[in-house]
C-alpha positions as CSV (number, residue, x, y, z in Angstrom):
1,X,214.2,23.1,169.2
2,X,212.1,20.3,167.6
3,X,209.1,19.3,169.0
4,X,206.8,16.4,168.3
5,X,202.5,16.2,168.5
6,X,201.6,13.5,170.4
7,X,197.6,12.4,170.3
8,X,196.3,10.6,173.3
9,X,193.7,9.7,175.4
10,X,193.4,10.6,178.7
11,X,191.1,9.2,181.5
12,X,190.8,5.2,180.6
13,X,189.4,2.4,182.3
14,X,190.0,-1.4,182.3
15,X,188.6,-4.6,183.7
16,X,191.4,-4.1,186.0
17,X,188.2,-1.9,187.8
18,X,185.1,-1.0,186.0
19,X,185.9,-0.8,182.3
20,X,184.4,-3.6,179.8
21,X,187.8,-4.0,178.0
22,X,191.2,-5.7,178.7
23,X,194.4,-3.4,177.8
24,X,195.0,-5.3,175.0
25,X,191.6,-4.1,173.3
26,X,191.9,-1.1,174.6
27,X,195.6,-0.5,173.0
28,X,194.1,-2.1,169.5
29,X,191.1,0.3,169.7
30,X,193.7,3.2,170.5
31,X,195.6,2.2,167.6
32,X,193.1,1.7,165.2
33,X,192.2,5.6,166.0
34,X,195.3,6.6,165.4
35,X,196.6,7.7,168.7
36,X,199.7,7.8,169.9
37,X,199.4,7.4,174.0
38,X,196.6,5.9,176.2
39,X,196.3,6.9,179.7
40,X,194.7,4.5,181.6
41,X,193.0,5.5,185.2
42,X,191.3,2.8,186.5
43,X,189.9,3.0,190.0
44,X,191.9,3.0,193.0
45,X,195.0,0.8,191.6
46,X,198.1,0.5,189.6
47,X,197.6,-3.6,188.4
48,X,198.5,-2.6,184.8
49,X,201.4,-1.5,186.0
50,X,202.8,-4.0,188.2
51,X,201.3,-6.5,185.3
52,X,203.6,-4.8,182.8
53,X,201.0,-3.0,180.6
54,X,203.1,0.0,180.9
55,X,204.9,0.9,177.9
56,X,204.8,1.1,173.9
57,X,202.6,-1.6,172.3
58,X,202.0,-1.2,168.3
59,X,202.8,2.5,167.7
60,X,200.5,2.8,171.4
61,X,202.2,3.9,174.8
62,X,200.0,3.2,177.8
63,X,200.7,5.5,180.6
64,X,199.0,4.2,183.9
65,X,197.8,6.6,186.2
66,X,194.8,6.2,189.0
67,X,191.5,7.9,189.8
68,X,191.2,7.9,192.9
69,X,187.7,7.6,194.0
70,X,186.8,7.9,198.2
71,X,183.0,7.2,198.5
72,X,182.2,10.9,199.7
73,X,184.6,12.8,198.6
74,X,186.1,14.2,194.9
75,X,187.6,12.7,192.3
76,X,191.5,12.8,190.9
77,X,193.9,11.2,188.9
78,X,197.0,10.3,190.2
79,X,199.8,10.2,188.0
80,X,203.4,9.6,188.2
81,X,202.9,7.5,191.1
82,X,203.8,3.8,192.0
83,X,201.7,3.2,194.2
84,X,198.2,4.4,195.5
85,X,197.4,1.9,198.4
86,X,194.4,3.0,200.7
87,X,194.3,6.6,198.9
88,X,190.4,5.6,198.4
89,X,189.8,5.1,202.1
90,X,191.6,7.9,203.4
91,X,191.0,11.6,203.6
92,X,192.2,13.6,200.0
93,X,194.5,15.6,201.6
94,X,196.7,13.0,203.2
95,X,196.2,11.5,199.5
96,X,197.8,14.6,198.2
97,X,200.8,15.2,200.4
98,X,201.8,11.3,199.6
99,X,201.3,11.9,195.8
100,X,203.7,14.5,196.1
101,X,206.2,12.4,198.4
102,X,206.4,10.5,195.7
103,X,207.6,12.3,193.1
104,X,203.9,13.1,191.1
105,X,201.2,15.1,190.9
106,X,197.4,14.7,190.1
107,X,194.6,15.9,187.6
108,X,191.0,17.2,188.9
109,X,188.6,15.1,187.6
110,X,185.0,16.2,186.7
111,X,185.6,18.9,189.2
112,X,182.2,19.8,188.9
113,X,181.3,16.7,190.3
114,X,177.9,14.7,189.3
115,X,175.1,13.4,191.7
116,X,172.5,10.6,189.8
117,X,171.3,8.7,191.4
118,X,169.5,6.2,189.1
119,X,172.7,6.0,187.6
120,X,174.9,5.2,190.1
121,X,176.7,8.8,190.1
122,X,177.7,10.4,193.7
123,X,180.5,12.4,192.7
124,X,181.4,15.4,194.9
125,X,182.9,18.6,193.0
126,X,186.3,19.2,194.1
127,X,187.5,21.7,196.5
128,X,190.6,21.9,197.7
129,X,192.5,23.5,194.6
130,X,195.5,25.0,196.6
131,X,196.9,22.0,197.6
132,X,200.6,21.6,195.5
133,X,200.0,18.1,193.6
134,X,197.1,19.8,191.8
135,X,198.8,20.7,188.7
136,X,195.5,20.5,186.5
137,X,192.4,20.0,185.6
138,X,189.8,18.2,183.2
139,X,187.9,21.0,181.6
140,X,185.7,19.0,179.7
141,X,184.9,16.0,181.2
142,X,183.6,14.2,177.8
143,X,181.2,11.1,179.8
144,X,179.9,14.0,181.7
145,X,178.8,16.0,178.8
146,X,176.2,13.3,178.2
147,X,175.1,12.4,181.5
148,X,174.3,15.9,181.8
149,X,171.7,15.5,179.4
150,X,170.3,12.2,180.5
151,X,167.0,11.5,182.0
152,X,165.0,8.5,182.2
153,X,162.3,10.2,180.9
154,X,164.8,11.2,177.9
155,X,166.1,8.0,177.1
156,X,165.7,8.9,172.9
157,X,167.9,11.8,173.6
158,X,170.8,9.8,176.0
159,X,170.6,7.5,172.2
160,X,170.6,10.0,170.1
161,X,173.8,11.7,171.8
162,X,175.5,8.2,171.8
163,X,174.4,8.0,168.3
164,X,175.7,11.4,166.9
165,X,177.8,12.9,169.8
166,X,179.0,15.6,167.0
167,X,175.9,17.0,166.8
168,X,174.9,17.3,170.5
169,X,178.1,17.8,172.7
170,X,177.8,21.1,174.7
171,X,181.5,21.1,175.8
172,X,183.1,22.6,178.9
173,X,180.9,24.5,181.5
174,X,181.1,27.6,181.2
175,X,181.7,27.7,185.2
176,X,184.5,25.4,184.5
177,X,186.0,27.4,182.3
178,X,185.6,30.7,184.5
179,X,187.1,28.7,187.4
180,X,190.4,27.9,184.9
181,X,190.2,31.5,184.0
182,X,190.5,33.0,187.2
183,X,193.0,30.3,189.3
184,X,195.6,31.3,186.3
185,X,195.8,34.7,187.4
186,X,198.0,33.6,190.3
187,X,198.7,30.6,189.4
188,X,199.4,27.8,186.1
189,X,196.8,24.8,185.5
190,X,196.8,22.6,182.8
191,X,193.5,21.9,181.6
192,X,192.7,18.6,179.5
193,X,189.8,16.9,177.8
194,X,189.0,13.3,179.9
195,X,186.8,10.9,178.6
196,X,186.2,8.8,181.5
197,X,185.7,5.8,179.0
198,X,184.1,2.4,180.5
199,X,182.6,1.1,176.8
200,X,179.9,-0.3,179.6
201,X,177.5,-2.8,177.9
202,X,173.9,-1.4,178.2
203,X,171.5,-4.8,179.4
204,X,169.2,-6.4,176.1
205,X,170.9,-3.7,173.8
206,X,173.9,-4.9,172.3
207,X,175.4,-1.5,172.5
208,X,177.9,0.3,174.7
209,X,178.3,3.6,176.0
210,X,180.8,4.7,174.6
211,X,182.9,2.3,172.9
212,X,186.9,2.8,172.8
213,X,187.4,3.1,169.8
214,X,184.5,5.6,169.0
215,X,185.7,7.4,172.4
216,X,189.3,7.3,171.3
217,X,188.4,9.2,167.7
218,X,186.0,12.5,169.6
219,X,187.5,14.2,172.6
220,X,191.7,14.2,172.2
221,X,194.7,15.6,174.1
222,X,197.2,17.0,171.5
223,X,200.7,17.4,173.7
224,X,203.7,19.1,172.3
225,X,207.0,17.0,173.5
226,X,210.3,18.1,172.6
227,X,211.9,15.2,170.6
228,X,215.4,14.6,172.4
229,X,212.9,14.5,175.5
230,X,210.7,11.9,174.3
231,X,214.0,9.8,173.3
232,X,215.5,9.6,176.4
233,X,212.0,9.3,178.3
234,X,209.4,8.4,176.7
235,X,206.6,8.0,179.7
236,X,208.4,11.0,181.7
237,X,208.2,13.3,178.4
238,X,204.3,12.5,178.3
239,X,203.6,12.8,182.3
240,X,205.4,16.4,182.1
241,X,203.5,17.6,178.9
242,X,200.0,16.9,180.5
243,X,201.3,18.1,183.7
244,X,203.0,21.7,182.0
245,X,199.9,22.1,179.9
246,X,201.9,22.0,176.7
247,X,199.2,21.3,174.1
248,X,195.7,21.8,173.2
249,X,192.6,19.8,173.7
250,X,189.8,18.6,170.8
251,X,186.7,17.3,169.9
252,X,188.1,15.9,166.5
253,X,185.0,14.1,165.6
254,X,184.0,17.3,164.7
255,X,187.6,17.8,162.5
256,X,190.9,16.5,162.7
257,X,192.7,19.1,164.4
258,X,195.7,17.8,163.8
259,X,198.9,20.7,162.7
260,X,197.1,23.1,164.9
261,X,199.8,25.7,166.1
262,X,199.7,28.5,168.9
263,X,202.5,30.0,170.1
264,X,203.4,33.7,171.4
265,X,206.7,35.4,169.5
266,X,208.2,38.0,171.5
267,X,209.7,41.0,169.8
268,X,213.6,39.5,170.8
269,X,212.8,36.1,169.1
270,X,211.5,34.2,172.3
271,X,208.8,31.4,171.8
272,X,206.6,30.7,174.3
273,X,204.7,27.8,174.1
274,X,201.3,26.7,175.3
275,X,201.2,26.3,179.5
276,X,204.2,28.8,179.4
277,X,204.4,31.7,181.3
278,X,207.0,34.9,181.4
279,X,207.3,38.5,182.1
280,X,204.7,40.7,180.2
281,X,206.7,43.1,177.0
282,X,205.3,45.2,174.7
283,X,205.2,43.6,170.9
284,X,204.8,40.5,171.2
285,X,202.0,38.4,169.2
286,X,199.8,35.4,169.5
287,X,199.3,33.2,166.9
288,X,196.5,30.5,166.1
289,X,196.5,28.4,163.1
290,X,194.4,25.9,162.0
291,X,194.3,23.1,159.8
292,X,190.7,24.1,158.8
293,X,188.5,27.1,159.1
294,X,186.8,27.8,162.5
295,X,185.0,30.5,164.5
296,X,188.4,31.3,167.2
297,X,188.0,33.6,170.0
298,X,191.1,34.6,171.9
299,X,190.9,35.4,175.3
300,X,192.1,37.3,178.1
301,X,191.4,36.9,181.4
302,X,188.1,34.7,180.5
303,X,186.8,38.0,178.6
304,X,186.5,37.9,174.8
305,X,189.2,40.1,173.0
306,X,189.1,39.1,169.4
307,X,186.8,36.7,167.7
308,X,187.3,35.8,163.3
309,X,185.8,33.4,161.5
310,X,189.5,32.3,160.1
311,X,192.5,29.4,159.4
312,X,194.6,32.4,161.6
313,X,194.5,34.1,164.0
314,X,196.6,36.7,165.6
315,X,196.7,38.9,168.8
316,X,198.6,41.1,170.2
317,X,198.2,41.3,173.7
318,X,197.7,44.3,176.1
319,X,199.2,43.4,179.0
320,X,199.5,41.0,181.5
321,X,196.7,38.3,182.0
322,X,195.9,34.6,181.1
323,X,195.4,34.3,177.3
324,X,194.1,31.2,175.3
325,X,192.0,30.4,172.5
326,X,189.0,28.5,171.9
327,X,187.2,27.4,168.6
328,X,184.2,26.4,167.0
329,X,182.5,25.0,164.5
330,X,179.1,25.2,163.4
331,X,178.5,26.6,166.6
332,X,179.7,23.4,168.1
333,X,182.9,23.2,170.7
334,X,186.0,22.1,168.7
335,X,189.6,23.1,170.2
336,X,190.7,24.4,173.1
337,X,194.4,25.9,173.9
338,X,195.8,25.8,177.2
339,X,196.5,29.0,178.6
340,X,199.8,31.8,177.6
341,X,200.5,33.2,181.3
342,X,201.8,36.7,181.2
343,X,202.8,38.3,184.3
């Protein structure tokens, strides 16, 4: 089986709602960072869609999916959907049993939610995770990661993160990341990096936070798509990856991860690839490489088995649980696998 590494984006807005950019722009800055896919989520419609965005553009597919954004209530992205028609006004659950009627599924987004006021942020965290359209998660929400350390009495800090982003990202929460931990023990949830990119201008400044293209080159979803997929389908190959959890998730201003490889070999030959799960059996191994050095842990269960300052790493597990790596470098977040599920 042959599979293909796809580099995208994920978590996009346009003018088409509150982004600074057209698609066009957007799809030049995407390419320009060398990605492969774009999805775009603007607020509460599907316009690039029905305006014929969709598709490959310059070595860049835009996917279009929509956050859907109630005024007191959590935030997700719809995807796979052709329509999302008064999803903003109405109550998220009736929102999710339509999402599935037609044929998609949705992405938490920040589920931690974010309340700033002098910002203009009243988001809710997100609650109802056992609903069936929830097939994943942002676990680093990458816009969020600043705002977190923003203050009006900090404003040198907010710049200086904008500035050198590499230097001050704190990554996930850790609660986020418990949260993942424990909802795979009964269940599978992709988790990706979103950016929630606006490029909004900042008033007398003549910068934007964050740009696309600058955006486009940090925080970055690497899927694994089986070639003959991705030929006969190239959107659906995409939708299914995010929505499997077949990949990993990186802040590649930090390194290219690019050629990262996990996978768990059991003793009869069997692959099983990231967001996978199947039967637990005694001898098989998991196996991080990377293109550079980091500091990996691989975990099970949220709890620290094995940590190496190494290129490899490999584990062998001891039973059932949730198993996934994460890496770092220079004590700084850098690559995050989605989860092995072993039952």
């Amino acid at each position: 089986m042959a599979w293909q590494e796809h580099i995208g984006a994920l978590h996009v807005h346009s003018r088409y709602s509150d982004g600074s950019g057209t698609v066009e722009e957007i799809l030049c800055a995407a390419r320009r960072a060398g990605l492969d896919h774009v999805v775009l989520a603007d607020h509460d419609t599907l316009a690039a869609a029905r305006e014929g965005w969709s598709g490959e553009r310059n070595g860049v597919r835009l996917v279009v999916a929509a956050e859907i954004t109630p005024k007191r209530q959590a935030h997700v992205l719809a995807l796979r959907v052709e329509h999302c028609e008064g999803y903003a006004a109405g109550h998220n659950d009736r929102t999710l049993d339509d999402i599935v009627a037609q044929g998609g599924y949705a992405l938490v987004a920040h589920p931690l939610g974010k309340r700033k006021a002098w910002l203009g942020i009243r988001q809710r965290p997100w609650y109802n995770w056992d609903h069936p359209a929830i097939r994943g998660m942002e676990v680093w929400s990458y816009t969020h990661d600043w705002v977190d350390g923003v203050a009006w009495w900090r404003l040198p800090e907010a710049y200086s993160f904008w500035r050198h982003p590499e230097e001050k990202v704190r990554g996930p929460h850790p609660s986020v990341l418990a949260m993942w931990d424990e909802m795979g023990r009964t269940r599978r949830l992709a988790g990706w990096g979103g950016i929630d990119c606006h490029a909004r201008p900042v008033p007398l400044t003549g910068w934007k936070v964050f740009e696309y293209e600058r955006m486009f080159r940090f925080l970055r979803n690497h899927l694994f798509i089986e070639e003959a997929d991705y030929r006969c389908d190239q959107e659906g190959a995409i939708w299914s990856a995010l929505e499997q959890g077949r990949g990993f998730l990186a802040h590649d201003a930090l390194a290219d991860s690019t050629g990262a490889r996990c996978g768990c070999l059991f003793a009869d030959g069997r692959l099983l690839q990231m967001g996978e799960d199947a039967p637990y059996a005694r001898g098989a191994v998991m196996t991080l490489t990377l293109p550079e050095e980091g500091e990996i842990r691989w975990l099970q269960n949220g709890r620290c088995r094995l940590t190496a300052r190494a290129r490899v790493l490999h584990g062998e597990p001891a039973g059932p649980g949730v198993y996934r790596f994460e890496v770092f470098r220079r004590g700084r977040p850098w690559l995050f696998t989605n989860p092995f599920y072993l039952r």
